[in-house]
C-alpha positions in Angstrom: 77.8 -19.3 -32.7 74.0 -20.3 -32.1 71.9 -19.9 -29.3 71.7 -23.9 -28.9 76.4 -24.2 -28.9 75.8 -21.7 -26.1 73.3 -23.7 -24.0 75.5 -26.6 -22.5 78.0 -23.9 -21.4 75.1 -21.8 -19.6 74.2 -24.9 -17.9 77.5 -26.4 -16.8 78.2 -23.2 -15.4 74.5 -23.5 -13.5 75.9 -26.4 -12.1 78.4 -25.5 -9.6 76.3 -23.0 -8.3 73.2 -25.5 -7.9 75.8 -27.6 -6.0 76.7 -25.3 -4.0 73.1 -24.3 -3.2 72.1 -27.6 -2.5 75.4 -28.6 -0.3 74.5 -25.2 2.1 71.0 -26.6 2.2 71.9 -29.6 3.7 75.0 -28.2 6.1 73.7 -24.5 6.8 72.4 -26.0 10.4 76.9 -27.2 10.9 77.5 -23.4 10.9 74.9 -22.3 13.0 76.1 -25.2 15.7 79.3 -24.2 15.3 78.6 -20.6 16.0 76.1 -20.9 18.9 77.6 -24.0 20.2 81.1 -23.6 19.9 82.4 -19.7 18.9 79.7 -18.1 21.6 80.7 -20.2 24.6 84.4 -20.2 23.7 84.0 -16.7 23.8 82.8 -16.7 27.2 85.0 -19.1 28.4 87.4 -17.1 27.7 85.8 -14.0 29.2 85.8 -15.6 32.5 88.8 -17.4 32.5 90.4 -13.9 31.6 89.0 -12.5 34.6 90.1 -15.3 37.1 93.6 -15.5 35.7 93.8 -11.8 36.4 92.2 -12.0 39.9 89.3 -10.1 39.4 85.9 -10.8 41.3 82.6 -10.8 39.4 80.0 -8.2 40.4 77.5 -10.8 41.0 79.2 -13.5 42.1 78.7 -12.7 46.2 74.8 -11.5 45.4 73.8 -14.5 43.9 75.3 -16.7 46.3 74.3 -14.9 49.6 71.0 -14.7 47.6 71.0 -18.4 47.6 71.8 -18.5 51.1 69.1 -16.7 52.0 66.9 -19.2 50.8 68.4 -22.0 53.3 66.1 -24.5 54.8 66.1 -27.7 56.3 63.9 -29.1 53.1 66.1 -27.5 50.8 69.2 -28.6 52.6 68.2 -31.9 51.6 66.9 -31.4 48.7 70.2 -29.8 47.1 72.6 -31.9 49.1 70.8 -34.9 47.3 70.9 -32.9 44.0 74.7 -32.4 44.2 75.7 -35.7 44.8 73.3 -37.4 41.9 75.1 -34.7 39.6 78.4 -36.3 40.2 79.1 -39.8 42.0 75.6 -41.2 42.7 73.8 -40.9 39.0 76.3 -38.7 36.7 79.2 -41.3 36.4 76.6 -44.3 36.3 74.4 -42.7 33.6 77.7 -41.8 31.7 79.1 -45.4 31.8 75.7 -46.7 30.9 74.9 -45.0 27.9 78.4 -46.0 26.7 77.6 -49.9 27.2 74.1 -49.7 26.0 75.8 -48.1 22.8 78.2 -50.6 22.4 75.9 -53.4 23.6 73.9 -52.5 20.1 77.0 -51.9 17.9 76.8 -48.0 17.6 81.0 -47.7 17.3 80.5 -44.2 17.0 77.4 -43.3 19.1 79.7 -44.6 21.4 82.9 -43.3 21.2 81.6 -39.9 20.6 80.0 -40.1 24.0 83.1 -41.6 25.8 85.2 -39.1 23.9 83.0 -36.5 25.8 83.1 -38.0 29.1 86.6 -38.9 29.1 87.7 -35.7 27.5 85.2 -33.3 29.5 86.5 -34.4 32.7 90.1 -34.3 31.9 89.2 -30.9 31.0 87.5 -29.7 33.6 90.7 -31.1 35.8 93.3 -29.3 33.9 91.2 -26.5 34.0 91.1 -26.4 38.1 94.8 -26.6 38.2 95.6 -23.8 35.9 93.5 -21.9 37.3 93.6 -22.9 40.6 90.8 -20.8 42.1 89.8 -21.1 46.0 86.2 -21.7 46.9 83.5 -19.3 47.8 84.5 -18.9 51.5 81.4 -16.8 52.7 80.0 -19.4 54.9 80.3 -22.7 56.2 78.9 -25.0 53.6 77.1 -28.1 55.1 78.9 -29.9 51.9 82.6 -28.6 51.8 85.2 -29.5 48.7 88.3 -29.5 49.1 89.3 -29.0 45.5 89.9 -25.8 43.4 86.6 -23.6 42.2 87.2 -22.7 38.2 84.9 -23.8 36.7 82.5 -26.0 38.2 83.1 -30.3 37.7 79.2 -30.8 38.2 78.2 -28.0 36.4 80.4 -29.3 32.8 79.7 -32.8 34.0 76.1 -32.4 33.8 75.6 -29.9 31.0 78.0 -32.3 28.8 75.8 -35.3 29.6 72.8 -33.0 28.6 74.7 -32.0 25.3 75.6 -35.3 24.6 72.0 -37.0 24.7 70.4 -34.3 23.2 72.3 -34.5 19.9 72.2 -38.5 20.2 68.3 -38.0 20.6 68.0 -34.8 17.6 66.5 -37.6 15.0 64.9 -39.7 17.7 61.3 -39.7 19.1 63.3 -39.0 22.6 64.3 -35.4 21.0 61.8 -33.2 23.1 61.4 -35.0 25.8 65.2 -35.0 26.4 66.0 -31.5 25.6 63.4 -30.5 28.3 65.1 -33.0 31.0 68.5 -33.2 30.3 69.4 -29.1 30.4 67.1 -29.5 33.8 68.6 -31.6 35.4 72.2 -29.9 34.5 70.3 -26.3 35.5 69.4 -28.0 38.9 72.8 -29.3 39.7 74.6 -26.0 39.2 72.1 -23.9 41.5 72.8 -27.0 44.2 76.5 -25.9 43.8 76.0 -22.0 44.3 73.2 -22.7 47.0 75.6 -25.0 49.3 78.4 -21.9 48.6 80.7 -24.3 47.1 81.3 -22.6 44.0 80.4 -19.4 42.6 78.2 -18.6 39.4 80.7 -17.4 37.4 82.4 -21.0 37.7 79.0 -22.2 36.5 79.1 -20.6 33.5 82.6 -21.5 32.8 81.6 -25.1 33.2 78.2 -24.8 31.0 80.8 -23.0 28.3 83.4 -25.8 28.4 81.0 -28.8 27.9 79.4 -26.8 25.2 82.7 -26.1 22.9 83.9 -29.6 23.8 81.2 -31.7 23.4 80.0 -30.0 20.3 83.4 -29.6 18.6 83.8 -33.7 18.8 80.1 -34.3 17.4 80.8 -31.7 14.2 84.4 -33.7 14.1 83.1 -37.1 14.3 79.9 -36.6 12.6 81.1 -35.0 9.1 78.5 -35.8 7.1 75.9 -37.1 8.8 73.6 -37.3 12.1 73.8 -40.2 15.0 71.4 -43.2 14.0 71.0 -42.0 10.1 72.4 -44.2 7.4 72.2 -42.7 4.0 75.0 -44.8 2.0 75.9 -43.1 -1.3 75.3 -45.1 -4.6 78.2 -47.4 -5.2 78.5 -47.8 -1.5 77.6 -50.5 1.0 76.2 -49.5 4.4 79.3 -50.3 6.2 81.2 -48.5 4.1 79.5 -45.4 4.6 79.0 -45.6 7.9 82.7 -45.9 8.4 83.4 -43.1 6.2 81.1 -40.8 8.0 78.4 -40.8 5.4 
C-alpha cells in the first residue's frame, strides 16, 4: 500500500485527538472550578462538621474570639452591630431579591434562576445544616447582639459568601468582573468578623459557612451552565439563538 492510501487513515486518527485537545482547551478552567470550588471546600466542610458532630472544640476557636473581644469599643460596637444586620435582614435578603428581579426584568431565565436556585437552596441549607448539627453558641460573654438559634455554621457567613459567589461568576465576562471580586468577598469577609467579634458564633462555623456556599453555589453554576458562561451566546451552526440558549450552548 502507498504512502498517499495511508494518509487519510493517519489523519482520521489525528482527529480525535485534535478534538479532544481543543475540547480541554475550552473546559480545562470546569475542572479547576470544580476542584478549588467544590472538592477543596467540601473537603473542609466536612472536616469541621466531623469535628462538631463528634463534640470536639477547635484549638482556635476561644483565641480568636476573646481576641476579637479584646478589640471592643463603643465605635466598633456600632460599627459591627450595623455590619451584622446589613449581612442578613437589612441589605442581604434585599440585594438577593433584587438581583433576581432585575434578571428577570431583562429576560435572563437562567441568570436568574441560577441565582434564586442559590438563594433559595443556600438558605435551606444552611437551616438543615443548624438542626443536624445543632451546635450551642459561643457562650463566653454577653454579646450586645444575642441569637437564639443553633451556631454550625454561620447563616450570615454562607449568606454573604453565596451572594459574593454568585455575582462574581455572573460578573466573570462583564466589565463589573474586578470591581466585584474586590467588593463582594469584602463585604462577606466583614460580615463574618462582625459575627465572631459580637461572640455570636465561633470561627470554625465561619468557615463552615464560606465552605457551604462555595460547594453549593458552584456546583449549580457548573450544572446549569454546561456549556457555556452567563451573558455569552455562541449558537452552534444550524442553531437559532433561542435554541442554544435553551440548550445550554
Amino acid at each position: 500500500m502507498s504512502a498517499a492510501s495511508d494518509k487519510p487513515d493517519v489523519l482520521a486518527g489525528r482527529e480525535p485527538v485534535a478534538g479532544f485537545r481543543q475540547w480541554m482547551a475550552h473546559n480545562a478552567w470546569r475542572f479547576v472550578l470544580l476542584f478549588a470550588g467544590v472538592l477543596l471546600p467540601l473537603a473542609g466542610f466536612v472536616a469541621l462538621a466531623d469535628e462538631v458532630h463528634e463534640f470536639e472544640s477547635f484549638h482556635f476557636d476561644a483565641p480568636l474570639l476573646w481576641k476579637m473581644h479584646g478589640l471592643h469599643s463603643p465605635g466598633l460596637d456600632q460599627f459591627f452591630t450595623l455590619l451584622s444586620k446589613l449581612g442578613y435582614e437589612w441589605f442581604l435578603i434585599p440585594a438577593d431579591v433584587l438581583i433576581v428581579v432585575a434578571l428577570l426584568w431583562r429576560k435572563r431565565w437562567r441568570e436568574a434562576s441560577f441565582v434564586a436556585i442559590s438563594f433559595v437552596g443556600s438558605a435551606l441549607l444552611n437551616l438543615g445544616s443548624k438542626q443536624f448539627f445543632q451546635r450551642d453558641r459561643p457562650s463566653l460573654w454577653e454579646s450586645i447582639a444575642p441569637e437564639s438559634t443553633f451556631s454550625f455554621p454561620s447563616g450570615h457567613a454562607m449568606g454573604s459568601m453565596t451572594l459574593a459567589v454568585t455575582v462574581a461568576l455572573l460578573a466573570w465576562n462583564t466589565r463589573w468582573r474586578w470591581p466585584v471580586l474586590v467588593l463582594a468577598p469584602g463585604f462577606s469577609v466583614l460580615v463574618s468578623v462582625s459575627r465572631v467579634y459580637l461572640g455570636v458564633h465561633y470561627p470554625s462555623d465561619i468557615l463552615a459557612g464560606w465552605c457551604a456556599a462555595l460547594v453549593w453555589v458552584v456546583g449549580c453554576f457548573l450544572v446549569m451552565f454546561r456549556r457555556r458562561h452567563p451573558w455569552r451566546h455562541r449558537p452552534l451552526a444550524g442553531l437559532s439563538a433561542a435554541k442554544a440558549d435553551r440548550d445550554g450552548v
